[in-house]
N, C-alpha and C positions, 0 to 999 in steps of 0.2 A: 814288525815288518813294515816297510814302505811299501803305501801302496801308488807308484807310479802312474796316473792317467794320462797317457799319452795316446797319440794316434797312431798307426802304423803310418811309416814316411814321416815322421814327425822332422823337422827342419831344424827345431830349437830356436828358438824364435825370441757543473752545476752550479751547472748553474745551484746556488744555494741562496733564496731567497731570502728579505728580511720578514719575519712578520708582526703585528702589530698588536698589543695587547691591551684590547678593548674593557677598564674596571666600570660595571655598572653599579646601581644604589646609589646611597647616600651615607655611607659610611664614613665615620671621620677618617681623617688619615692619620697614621698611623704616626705616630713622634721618632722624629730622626736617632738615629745611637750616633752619639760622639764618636767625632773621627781621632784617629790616634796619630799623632805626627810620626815619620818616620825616624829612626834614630839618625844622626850627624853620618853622614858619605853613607848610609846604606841606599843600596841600588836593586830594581828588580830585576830577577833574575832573567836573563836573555834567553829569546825565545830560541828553540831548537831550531840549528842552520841545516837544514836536511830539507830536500824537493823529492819526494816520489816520484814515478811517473812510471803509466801504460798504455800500452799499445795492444789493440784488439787483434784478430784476425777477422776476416769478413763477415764472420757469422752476427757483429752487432751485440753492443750491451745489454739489447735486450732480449738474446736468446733465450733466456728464462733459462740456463744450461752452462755450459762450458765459460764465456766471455764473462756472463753476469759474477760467476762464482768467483772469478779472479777479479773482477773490479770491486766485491763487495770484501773479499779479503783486503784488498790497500784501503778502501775506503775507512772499513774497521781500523786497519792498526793508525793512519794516519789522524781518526779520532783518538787514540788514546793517543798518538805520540804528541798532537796538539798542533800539525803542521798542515799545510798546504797539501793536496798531489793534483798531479794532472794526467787523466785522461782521455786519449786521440783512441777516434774509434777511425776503422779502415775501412773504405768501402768496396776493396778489391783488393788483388794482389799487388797491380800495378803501385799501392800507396803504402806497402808494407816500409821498403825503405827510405823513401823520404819521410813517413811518419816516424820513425825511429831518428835519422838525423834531425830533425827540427826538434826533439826532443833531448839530444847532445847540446843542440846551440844554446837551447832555454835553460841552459846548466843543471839539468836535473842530477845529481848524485846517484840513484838506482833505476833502472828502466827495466821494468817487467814485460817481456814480449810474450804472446798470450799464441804458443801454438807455433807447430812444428812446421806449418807454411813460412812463420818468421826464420826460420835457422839460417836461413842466406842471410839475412838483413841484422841479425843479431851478430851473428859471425863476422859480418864485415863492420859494424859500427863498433863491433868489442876489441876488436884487433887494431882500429884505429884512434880508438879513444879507450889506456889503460888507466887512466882514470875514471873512468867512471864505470862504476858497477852495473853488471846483466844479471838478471835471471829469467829462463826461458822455461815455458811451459813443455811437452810433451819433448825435447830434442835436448842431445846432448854434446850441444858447443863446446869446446875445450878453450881455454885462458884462464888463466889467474883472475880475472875479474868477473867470471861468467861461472851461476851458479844455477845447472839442471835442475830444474824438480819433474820428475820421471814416475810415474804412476801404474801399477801392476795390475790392472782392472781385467785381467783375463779372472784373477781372483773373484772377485766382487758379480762378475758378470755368468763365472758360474755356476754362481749362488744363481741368480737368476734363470738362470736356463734347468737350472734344475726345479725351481718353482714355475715358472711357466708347463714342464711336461707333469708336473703334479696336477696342474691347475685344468688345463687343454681338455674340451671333452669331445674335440674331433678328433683327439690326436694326431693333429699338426700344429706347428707351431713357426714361427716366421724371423727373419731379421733382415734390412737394408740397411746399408752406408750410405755415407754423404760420398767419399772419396778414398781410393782403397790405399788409404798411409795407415802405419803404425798404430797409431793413436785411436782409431779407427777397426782395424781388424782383429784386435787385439779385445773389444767386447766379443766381437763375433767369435774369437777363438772359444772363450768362457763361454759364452751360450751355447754355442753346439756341444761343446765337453760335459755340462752341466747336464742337457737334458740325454746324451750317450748313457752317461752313469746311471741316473736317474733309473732308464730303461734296464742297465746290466742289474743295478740294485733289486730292482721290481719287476724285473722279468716283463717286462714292456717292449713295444716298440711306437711310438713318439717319433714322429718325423719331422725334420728341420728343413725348411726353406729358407732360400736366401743365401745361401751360407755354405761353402765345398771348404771342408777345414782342410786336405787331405792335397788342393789342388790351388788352396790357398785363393779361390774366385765366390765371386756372386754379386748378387745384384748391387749398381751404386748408382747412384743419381746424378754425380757427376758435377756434386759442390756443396753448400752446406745452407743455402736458400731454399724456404717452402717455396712449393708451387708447384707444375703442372707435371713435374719430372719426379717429386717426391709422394703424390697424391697416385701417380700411377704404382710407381711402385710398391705404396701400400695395397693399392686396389687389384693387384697381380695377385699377393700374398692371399687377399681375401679370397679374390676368384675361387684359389686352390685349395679353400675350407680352410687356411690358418684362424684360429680365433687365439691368442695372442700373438701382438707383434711388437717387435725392438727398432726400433729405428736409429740409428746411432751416427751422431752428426749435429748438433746443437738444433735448431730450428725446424730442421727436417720432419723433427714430430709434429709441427703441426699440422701439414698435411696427413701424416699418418691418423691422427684424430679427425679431423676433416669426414676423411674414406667412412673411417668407422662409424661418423655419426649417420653419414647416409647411409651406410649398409643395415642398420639400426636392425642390430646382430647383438648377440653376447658374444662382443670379442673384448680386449682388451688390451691395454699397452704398457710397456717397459721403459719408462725413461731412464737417461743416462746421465750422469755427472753431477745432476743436482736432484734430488728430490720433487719431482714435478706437482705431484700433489702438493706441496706447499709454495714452491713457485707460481706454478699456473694451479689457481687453484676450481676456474671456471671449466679445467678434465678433470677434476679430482673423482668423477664418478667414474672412469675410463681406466684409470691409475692401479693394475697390479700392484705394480712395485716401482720400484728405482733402483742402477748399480748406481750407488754415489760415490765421488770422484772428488776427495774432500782437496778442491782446490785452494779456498778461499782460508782455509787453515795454514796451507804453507805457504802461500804470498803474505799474509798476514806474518809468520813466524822469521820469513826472509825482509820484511821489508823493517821488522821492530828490530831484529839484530842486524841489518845495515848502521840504521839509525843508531844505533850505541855503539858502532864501530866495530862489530862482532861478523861484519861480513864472508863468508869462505865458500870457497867454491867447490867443494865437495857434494859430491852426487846425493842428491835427498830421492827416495823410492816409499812411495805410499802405498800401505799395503795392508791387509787386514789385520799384521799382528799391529804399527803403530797407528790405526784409525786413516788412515790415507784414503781407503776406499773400503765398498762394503755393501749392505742392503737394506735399503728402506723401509718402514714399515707396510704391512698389506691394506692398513688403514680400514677403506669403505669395505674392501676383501678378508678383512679378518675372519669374518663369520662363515663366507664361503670358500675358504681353503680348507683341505683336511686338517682335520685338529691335531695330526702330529706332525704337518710341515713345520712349524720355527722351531719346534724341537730336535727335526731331522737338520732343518740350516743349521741352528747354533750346533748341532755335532761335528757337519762340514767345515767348519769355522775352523773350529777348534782342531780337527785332523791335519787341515792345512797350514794351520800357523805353527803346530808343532812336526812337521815337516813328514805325516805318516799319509798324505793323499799329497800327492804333486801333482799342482794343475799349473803347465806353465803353455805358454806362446812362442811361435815363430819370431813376435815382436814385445816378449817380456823384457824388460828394461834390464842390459846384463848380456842378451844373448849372445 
């Protein structure tokens, strides 16, 4: 039997520096090995003619979150490929597309746009230039040269929400956006569904803030910058007795951590996209969990098979059954969750990738 989780009204939805290696003692030195001439016309092999290149969205490479995860995928594959890439971070929207064109002129081969604010600027530099290969984070531009990678995190997020109402001992529990897109509401859908079940499972009632799955609103900050508009909104949620909260929006958690160290509460936090416990590892004591958002796996897998000429622009969707997205460890929280939470997630896991719990979004990738 399918077990369908839906809602009622459900919609369907470097710099690289050199450095310098200082030998101390007095060790003799070591006797040279003979060099080998090379044979008559042989030539070394030329180096791979391929440029990377990406493009942030506002949030900054050093989100610790969404930006970072996609720069450290090209930055991987372009180590093993053995090549250059270049990285333009944005400081607003205003520099979405001319960062993207100065990135045409400088003859890059692939341009990775990082986020579904890019899809104008992707859309009109990929229509203009069918040479040269796109791929876009969270949106799904159409051309022959533009290749989505699209991420099903309503999955992954309500694993989360379903740990957080395990976790909760006001039972309340919280969540704010940066900006109410897709990309975006689409943890929120997961979390509220997660901790819904949680409740019908366990005969619970667990309340969610932040968050009207049904009317599709809640609370957002109004961009994906910490600061005085993210620190409130967490400090809203605390007001209201939430002690965990999601914050979903790259940077925006750092205010959400901020709130909570002054409220100097047992509450704690959900990162999203990347594993914050091991990013930022100065909240690692704050740190539930993480929904992760394995970006950096498919810029990595999109930017090796560009390079080998394997480029297609067929829709890639990350999702729990191919590791695309998913849920971090409890880490510092292992000892204090119940001891049959990751036995009840890996169950969830596994219901959902064999399609007997649908947990899908207004903005599941598809809809």
């Amino acid at each position: 039997m399918t077990i369908a989780f839906r809602k009622s009204g459900f919609a369907g939805l470097a710099l690289i520096g050199a450095s310098a290696l200082v030998l101390a003692g007095c060790a003799a030195a070591p006797e040279e090995e003979p060099t080998t001439a090379p044979e008559p016309g042989a030539t070394e092999e030329p180096a791979l003619d391929f440029l990377p290149c990406i493009v942030s969205d506002a949030g900054g490479w050093d989100d610790r979150s969404f930006n970072q995860a996609a720069y450290e995928g090209i930055e991987s594959a372009a180590n093993d490929l053995g090549v250059e890439f270049v990285p333009v971070e944005s400081a607003d929207e205003n520099a979405y597309g001319p960062n993207v064109q100065a990135l045409v002129d400088q003859g890059c081969n692939l341009i990775v746009t990082v986020g579904f604010l890019l899809n104008e600027a992707t859309a009109t530099a990929s229509a203009a230039n069918p040479d040269v290969n796109f791929a876009i984070i969270d949106d799904l531009v159409e051309g022959d040269n533009v290749k989505p990678l699209l991420f099903d995190t309503v999955q992954g997020a309500f694993l989360a929400g379903y740990a957080a109402a395990s976790y909760t001992e006001t039972g309340i529990v919280g969540t704010f956006g940066g900006i109410p897109i897709p990309p975006v509401t689409i943890f929120m859908d997961g979390f509220v569904q997660g901790v819904e079940y949680f409740n019908e499972q366990n005969g619970d009632d667990v309340q969610v803030l932040g968050w009207d799955f049904d009317a599709q609103d809640g609370a957002f900050t109004g961009g994906f910058a910490p600061g005085t508009e993210a620190l409130t909104a967490a400090q809203n949620l605390i007001d209201q007795g939430a002690d965990v909260i999601m914050p979903v929006g790259g940077p925006i958690y750092f205010s959400a951590a901020e709130a909570i160290r002054a409220a100097n509460a047992d509450i704690t936090l959900i990162g999203v996209d990347k594993d914050i416990f091991v990013s930022d590892p100065d909240l690692g004591d704050l740190v539930l969990t993480s929904v992760l958002k394995n970006i950096d796996a498919a810029v990595y897998d999109v930017v090796t098979q560009a390079a080998e000429g394997n480029f297609d622009n067929s829709l890639y969707v990350g999702n729990l059954e191919n590791n695309g997205v998913g849920l971090a460890p409890f880490h510092d929280y292992e000892a204090s969750v119940d001891p049959e939470l990751q036995a009840q997630i890996d169950e969830l896991i596994a219901q959902i990738i064999s399609g007997e719990l649908v947990v899908e979004s207004p903005a599941t990738p598809g809809q």
